[in-house]
N, C-alpha and C positions, 0 to 999 in steps of 0.2 A: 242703545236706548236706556234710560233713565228708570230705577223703579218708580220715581215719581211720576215722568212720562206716560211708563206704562198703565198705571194706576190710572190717568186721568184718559187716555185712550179707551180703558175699559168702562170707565167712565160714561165717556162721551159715546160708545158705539152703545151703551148698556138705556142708556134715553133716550137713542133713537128708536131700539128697539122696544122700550118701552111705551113709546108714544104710539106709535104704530099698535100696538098691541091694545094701548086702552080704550083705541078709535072700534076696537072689536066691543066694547063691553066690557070692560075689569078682565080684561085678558082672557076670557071668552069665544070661544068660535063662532060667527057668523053664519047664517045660512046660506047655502051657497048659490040663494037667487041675489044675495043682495051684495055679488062679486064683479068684477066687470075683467075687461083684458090691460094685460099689462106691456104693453110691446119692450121687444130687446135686440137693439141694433147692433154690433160689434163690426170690425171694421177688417178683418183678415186672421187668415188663418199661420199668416207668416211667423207669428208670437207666437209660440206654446201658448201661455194664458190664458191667450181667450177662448179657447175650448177648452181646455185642460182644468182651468181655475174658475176665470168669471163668470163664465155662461154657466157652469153647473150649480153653482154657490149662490147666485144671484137666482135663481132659479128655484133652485131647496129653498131660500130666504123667502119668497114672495108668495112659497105655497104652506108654508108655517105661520106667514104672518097671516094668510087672508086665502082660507080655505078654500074659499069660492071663485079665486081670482086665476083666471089663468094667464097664462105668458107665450106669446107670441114672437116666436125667434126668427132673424133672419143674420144673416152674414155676407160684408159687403164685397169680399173677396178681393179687398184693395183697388177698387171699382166705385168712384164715387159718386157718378151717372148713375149705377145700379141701387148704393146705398140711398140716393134721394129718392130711387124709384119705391124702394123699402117702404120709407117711411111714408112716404104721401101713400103708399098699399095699407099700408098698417093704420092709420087716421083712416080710410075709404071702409076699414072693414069694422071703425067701431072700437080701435083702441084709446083707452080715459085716460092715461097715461105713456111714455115712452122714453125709456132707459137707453139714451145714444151716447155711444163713442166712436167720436166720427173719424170718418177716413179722409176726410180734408175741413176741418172746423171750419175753415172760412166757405167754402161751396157749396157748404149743407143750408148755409144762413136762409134762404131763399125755402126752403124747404120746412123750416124751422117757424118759418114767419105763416107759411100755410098754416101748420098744425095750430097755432096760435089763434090763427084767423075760426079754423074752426072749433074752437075750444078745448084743444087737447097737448096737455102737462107736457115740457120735456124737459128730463133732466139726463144736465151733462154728466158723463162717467167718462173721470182717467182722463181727456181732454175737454179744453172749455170752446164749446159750440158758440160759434158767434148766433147772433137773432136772440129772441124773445127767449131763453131757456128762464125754466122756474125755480131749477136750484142746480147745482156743483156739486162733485163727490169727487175729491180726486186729493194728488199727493203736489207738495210744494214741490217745482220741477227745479228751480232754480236750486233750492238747497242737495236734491238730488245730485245734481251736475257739481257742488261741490262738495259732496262726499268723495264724489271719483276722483274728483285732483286730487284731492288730499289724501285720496290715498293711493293712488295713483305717485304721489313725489314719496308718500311713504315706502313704495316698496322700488321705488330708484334707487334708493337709498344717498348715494355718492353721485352719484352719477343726474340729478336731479340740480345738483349746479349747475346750468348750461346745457346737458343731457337734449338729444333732439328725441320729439315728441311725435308720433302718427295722431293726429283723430280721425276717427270715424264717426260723423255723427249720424244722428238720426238721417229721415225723411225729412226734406225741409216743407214739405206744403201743411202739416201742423204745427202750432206754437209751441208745443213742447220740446221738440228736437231743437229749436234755437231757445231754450231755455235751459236745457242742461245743458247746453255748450257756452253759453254765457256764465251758467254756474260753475262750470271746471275752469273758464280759462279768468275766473274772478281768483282762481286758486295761482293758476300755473302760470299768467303772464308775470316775465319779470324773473323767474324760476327756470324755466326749460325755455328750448326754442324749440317750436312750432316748426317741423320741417317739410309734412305735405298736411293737408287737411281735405277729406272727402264728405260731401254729402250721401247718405245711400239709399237709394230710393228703394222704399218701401218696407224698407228696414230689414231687406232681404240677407241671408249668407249667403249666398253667390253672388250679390252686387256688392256687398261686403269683403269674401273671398277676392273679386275681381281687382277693388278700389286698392287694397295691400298688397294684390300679387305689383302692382304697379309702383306703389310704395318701394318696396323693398326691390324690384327692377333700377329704382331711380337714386336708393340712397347706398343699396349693400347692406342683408340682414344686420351686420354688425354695428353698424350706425344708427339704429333704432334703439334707442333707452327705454320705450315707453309707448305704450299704444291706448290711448282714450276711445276706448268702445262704446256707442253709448247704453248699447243693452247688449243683452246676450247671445242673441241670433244673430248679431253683428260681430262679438266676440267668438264665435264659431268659424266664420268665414274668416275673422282675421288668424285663428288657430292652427285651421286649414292652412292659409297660404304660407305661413311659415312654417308648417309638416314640407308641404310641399316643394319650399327653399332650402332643406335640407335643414333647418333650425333645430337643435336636441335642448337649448340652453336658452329659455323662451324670457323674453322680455316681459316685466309687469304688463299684463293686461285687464283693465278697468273690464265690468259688467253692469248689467239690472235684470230684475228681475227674476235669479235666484231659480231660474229654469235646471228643472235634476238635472239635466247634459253639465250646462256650468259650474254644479256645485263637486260633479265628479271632477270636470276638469282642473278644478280649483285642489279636490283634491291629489289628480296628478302632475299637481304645479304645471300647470298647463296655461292657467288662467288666474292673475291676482286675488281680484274682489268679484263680486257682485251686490246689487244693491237691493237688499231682499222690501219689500212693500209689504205690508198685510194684506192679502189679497181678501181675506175671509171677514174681515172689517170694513173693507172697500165695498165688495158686496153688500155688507148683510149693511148698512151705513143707505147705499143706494137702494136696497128693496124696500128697507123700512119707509125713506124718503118717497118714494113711488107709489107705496100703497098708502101712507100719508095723507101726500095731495091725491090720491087718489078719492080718496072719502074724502075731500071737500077741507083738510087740513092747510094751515098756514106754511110753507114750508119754514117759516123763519124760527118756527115752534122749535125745529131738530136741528137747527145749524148752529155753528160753533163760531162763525168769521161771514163775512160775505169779501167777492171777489168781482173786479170789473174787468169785462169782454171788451174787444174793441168797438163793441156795440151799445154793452148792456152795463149798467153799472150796477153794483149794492148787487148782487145775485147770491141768493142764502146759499152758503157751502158748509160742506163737512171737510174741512184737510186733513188728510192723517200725517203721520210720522216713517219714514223710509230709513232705512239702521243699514249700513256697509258690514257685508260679510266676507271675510278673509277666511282663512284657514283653520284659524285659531278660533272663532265663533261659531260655527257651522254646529257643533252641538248644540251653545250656549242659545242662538238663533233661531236655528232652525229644527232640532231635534229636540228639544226639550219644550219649545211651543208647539212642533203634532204637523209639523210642516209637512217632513218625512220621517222615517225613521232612519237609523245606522243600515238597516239591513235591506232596504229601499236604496239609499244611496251607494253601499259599502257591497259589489258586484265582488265575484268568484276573483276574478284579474285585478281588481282594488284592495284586497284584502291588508298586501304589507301596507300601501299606502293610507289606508285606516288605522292600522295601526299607529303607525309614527305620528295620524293627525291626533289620534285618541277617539280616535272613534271606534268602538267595540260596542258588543253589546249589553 
């Protein structure tokens, strides 16, 4: 990422957070009769993230902004039946807002269109909810998916002429797993051949594990250049199944996500990239936006772009900026913005391998 980049990112999270704030009184606390609830959907627990990072952040974010507001959590468990049962509970019990990232954008639409009906905000987070949503918080998917080719052919090196390729992509029942895979092969067709390609439902590592041990059944470890993971939990199951194939000599494999399991495995050349997000931006981008419209604000006030759903068009969003981390950035990246620290990441058995990355304390 760009210092200018940067610059205009802190920028742009620094005015939503400020809108939200002036909707308090000149940044002022509220009393906290005059708070309402904030619902927050999330869609499985199979990601690290969405315990790990969003739910907690998003969370601190909505009780800094607006004292009085509380946040109503549920979790979909990869259960989309369940997640629409969610949200129409959460509209039944009085929530003025709700912060969803759905577990199938398109089968929530229906659900979306209620809350609509009875007057209550949703805004999308991390994927874009088809029906009535009143504003976007998420990361271009498409540039995503070509960070990982490109760097992905960057660490084939040679072998990226012609070199056969595994993907693993996403979950196909959201828009974004066929977005990053449109984004990588806008890299790689033409460059590698494409030799198996797996959907993985749920974005599971053991549907992940499963799809490679079959990969590498079909082709022979040795015939793999290259494996397109499209995130991280995906890149676990494919790590797996090559421990498993007796592999010592591991092929570039793509990530996202920037999960500490990947960042170690990254450090024991285990795993290429990963594709780290500002999680804490994302959040605090979506609270401010939430408690926003929550007090009766325009969303279009905090947004930066708008984006159209296969429903909805002009929908006010915030898109941030997604940065590839390899080996050699993991400081620059992650350790020096407060991600982790060396001593978080850099375990008793990681030790030489921090070293040689330069990672010390």
């Amino acid at each position: 990422m760009t210092i200018r980049r940067q610059q205009v990112l802190a920028v742009l999270t620094a005015a939503l957070v400020a809108i939200a704030l002036a909707s308090c009184g000149g940044g002022g606390q509220r009393p906290a009769r005059d708070g309402f609830t904030v619902g927050l959907l999330l869609p499985s627990r199979a990601v690290p993230r969405w315990e790990h990072s969003d739910r907690p952040l998003i969370e601190a974010q909505v009780r800094r902004l607006c004292p009085g507001c509380t946040v109503e959590y549920a979790n979909a468990e990869n259960d989309v039946t369940r997640q629409r049962q969610q949200l129409v509970s959460m509209v039944t019990k009085g929530a003025k807002v709700i912060v969803l990232d759905a577990a199938d954008t398109r089968a929530v639409r229906s659900s979306v269109q209620e809350a609509d009906r009875a007057g209550v905000k949703v805004i999308a987070y991390d994927r874009l909810a088809e029906g009535p949503v009143t504003g976007y918080v998420g990361f271009d998917a498409l540039r995503i998916g070509r960070l990982q080719g490109e760097a992905l052919l960057k660490g084939m090196g040679r072998r990226a002429g012609g070199g056969d390729v595994v993907m693993m992509n996403g979950d196909p029942s959201g828009p974004n797993a066929a977005r990053y895979k449109k984004g990588a092969l806008s890299v790689l067709s033409g460059q590698v051949r494409v030799a198996r390609s797996y959907d993985t439902l749920d974005w599971s590592t053991q549907n992940a594990h499963g799809n490679m041990s079959a990969a590498i059944a079909a082709l022979g470890p040795d015939r793999i250049d290259g494996v397109l993971a499209a995130n991280d939990s995906i890149a676990a199951g494919v790590v797996a199944a090559l421990k498993s194939a007796g592999v010592t000599k591991f092929p570039p494999v793509t990530g996202q996500d920037a999960d500490l399991d990947a960042v170690r495995r990254i450090v024991r050349g285990e795993q290429y990239m990963t594709v780290y997000k500002p999680f804490k931006d994302e959040a605090a981008a979506a609270a401010a936006m939430a408690v926003s419209v929550g007090r009766g604000e325009d969303p279009r006030d905090g947004a930066t772009t708008t984006t159209d759903s296969p429903t909805t068009a002009r929908i006010p969003s915030v898109l941030l900026t997604a940065e590839a981390v390899t080996v050699d950035d993991i400081r620059r990246v992650l350790v020096d913005h407060g991600v982790y620290t060396v001593a978080r990441i850099c375990t008793p058995g990681l030790r030489t391998a921090c070293e040689r990355a330069g990672l010390t304390p």
